[in-house]
C-alpha positions as CSV (number, residue, x, y, z in Angstrom):
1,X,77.2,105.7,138.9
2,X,76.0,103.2,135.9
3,X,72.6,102.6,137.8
4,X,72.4,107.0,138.0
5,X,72.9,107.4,134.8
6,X,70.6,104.5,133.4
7,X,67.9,106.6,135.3
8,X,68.2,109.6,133.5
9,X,69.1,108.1,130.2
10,X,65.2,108.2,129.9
11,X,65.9,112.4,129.5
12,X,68.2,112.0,126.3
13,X,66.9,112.9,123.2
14,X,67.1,109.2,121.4
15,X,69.0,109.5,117.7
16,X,68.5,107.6,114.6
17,X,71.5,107.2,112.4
18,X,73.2,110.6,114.4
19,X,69.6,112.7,113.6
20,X,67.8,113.7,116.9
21,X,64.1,112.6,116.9
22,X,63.1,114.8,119.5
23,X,61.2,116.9,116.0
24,X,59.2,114.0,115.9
25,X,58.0,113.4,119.3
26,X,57.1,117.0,118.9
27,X,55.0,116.7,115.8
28,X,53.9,113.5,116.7
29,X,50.5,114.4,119.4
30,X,48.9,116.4,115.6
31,X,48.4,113.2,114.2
32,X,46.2,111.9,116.8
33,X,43.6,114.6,116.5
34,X,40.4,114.2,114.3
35,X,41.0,117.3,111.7
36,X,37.2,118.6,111.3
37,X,34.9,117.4,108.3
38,X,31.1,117.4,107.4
39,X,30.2,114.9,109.7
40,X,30.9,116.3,112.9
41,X,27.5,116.2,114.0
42,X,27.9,112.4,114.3
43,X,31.5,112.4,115.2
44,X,31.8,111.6,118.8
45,X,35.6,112.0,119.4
46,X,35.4,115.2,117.5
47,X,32.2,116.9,119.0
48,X,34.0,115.9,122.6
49,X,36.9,117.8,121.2
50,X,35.8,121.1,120.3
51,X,33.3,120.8,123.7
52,X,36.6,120.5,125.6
53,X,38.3,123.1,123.8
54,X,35.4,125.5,124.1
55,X,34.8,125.0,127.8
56,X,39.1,125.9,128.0
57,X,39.2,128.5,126.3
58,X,36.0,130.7,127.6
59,X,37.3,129.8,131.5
60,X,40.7,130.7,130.4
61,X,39.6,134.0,128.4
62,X,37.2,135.3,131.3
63,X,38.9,137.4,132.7
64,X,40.6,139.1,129.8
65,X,39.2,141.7,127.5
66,X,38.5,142.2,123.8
67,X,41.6,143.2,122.8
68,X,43.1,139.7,124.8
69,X,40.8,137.3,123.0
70,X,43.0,137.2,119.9
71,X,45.1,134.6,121.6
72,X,42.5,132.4,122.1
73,X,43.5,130.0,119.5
74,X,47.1,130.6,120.3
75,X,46.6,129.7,124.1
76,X,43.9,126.6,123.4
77,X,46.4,124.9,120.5
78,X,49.4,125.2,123.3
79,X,47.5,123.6,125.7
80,X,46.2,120.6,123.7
81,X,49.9,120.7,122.5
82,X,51.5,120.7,125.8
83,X,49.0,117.8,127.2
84,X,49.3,115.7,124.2
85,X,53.3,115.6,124.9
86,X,52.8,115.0,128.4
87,X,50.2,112.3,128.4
88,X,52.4,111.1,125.8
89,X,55.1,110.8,127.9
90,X,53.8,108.6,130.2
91,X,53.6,105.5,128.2
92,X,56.2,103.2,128.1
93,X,59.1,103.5,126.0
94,X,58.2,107.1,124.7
95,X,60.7,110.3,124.7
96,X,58.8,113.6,126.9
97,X,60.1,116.3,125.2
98,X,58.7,118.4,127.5
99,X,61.3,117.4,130.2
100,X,64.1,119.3,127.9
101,X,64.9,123.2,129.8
102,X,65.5,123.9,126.3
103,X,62.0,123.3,124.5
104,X,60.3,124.8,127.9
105,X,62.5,127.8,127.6
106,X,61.6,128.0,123.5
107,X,57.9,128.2,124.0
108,X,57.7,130.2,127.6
109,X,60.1,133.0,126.6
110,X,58.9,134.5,123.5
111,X,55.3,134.0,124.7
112,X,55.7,136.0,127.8
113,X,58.0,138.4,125.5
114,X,55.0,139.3,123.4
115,X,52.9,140.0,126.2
116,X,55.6,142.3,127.6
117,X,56.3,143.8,124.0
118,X,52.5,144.6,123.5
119,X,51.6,146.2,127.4
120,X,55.0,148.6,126.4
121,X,53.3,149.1,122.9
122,X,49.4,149.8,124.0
123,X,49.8,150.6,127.8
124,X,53.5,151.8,128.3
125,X,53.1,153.8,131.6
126,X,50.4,150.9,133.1
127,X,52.9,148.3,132.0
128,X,56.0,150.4,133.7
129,X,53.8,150.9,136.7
130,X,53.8,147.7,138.2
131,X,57.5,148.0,138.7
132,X,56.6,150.7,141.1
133,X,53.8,150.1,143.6
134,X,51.9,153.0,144.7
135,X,52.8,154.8,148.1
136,X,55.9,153.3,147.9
137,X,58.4,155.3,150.3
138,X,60.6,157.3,149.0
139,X,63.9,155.4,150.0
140,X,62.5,152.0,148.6
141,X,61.9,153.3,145.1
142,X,65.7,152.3,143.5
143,X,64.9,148.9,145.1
144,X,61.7,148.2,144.8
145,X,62.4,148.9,140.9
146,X,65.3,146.4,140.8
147,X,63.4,144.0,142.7
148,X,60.2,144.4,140.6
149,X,62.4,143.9,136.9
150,X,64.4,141.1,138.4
151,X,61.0,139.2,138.9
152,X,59.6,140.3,135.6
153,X,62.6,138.7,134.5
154,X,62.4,135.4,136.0
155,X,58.6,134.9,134.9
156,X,59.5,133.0,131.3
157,X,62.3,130.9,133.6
158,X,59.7,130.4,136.4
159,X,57.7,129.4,133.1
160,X,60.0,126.7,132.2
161,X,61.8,125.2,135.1
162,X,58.5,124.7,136.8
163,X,57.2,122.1,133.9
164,X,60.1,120.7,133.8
165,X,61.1,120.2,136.9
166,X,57.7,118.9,137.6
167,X,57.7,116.2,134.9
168,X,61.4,115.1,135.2
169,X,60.5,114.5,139.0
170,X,57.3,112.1,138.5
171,X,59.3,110.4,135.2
172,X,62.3,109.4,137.9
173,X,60.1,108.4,140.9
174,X,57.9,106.0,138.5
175,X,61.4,104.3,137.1
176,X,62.8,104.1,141.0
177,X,59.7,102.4,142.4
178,X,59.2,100.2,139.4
179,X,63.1,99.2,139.9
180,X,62.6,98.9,143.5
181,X,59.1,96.5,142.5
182,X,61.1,94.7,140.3
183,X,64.1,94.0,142.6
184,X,61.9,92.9,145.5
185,X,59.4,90.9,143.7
186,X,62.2,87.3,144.0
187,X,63.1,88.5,147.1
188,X,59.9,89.5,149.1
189,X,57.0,89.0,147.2
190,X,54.9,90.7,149.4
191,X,56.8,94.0,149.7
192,X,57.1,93.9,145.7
193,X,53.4,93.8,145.3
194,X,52.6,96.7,147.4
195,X,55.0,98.5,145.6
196,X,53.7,98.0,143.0
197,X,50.3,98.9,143.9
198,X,52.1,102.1,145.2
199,X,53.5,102.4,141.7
200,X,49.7,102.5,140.1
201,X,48.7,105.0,142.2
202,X,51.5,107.2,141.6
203,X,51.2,106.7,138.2
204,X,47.5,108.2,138.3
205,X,48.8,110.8,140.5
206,X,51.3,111.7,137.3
207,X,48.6,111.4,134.9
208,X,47.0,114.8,136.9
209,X,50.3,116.3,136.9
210,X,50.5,115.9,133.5
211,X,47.1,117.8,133.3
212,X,47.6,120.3,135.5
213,X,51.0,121.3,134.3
214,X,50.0,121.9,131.1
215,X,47.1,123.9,132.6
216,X,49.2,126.1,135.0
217,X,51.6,126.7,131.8
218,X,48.9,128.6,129.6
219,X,47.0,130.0,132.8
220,X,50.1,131.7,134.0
221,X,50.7,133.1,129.9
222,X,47.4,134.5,130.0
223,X,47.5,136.4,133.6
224,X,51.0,137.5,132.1
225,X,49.0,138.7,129.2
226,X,45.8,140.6,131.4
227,X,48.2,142.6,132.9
228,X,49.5,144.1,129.2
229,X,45.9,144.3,127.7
């Protein structure tokens, strides 16, 4: 029980003197970014920068129209934020806020919220039409409805569980085969060192998820969003 719960004590928002600093492991990643000046011509960190946002946000903004290109700098900032926290979280002795439900929960829901609110404001009868797909027989309709609002429903926890669940996942198989490495390595040296090995690569293997879960999160807002716009 004491060697469970040392595992997951890695998921506890740490305090100092009783005031949780999971506020600054959230404002934290801003400090890390070059703000923009004069000289961006010659600044190579900040000219890769914007080339890395621009590329984002005109593959993530492709498919949407006009009226859906207002969120560009809301999508683009939420997915330098989200990678910041997760790359973040990798290193040791660092807090992931992005393994809390809660914080997941606090950016997915009122995201996918506004691209409901403005599909019933702009395109109420499109937006209340994919509860209902075409042809449908007759005696499916009540169903089919239910079914369809249930999974609207579940989209912003879908939205949530899924970076979570993804993150708290790698974060606990890291700290089990770095124990297990570390347990081994007086006993068989050998057997500790390809753990180890196995250990590096999953850790690369994390650094994509880290990626690509941040990715997935905004990718999924905006095809949310196409669908209202």
């Amino acid at each position: 029980m004491t060697m469970m719960l040392s595992f997951f004590d890695q998921f506890m928002s740490p305090n100092f003197l009783g005031i949780p600093l999971i506020a600054v492991a959230i404002t934290l990643p801003w400090t890390l970014y070059p703000t923009p000046s004069t000289r961006w011509l010659s600044n190579r960190l900040l000219t890769l920068q914007n080339w890395s946002i621009n590329r984002f946000t005109q593959q993530l903004l492709l498919p949407l129209n006009t009226e859906g290109h207002k969120w560009a700098a809301l999508l683009a900032s939420l997915m330098v934020f989200l990678l910041s926290l997760n790359m973040l979280g990798l290193l040791p002795y660092t807090f992931t806020p992005t393994t809390q439900l809660s914080l997941n929960l606090g950016l997915a829901v009122p995201l996918w919220l506004a691209t409901v609110i403005i599909g019933m404001r702009n395109r109420p009868t499109h937006a209340l039409g994919h509860l209902l797909p075409e042809g449908t027989p007759t005696l499916l309709i009540p169903i089919l409805i239910i079914i369809e609002t249930i999974s609207l429903f579940i989209r912003p926890l879908a939205l949530g569980v899924r970076l979570t669940a993804n993150l708290t996942a790698g974060h606990l198989l890291i700290q089990l085969i770095a124990t297990a490495s570390f347990v081994l390595l007086p006993l068989m040296p050998v057997v500790s060192i390809l753990t180890a090995v196995l250990l590096f690569l999953l850790t690369l293997l994390e650094v994509a998820v880290a990626m690509i879960q941040a990715y997935v999160f905004v990718l999924l807002l905006s095809l949310y969003l196409q669908e209202n716009v």
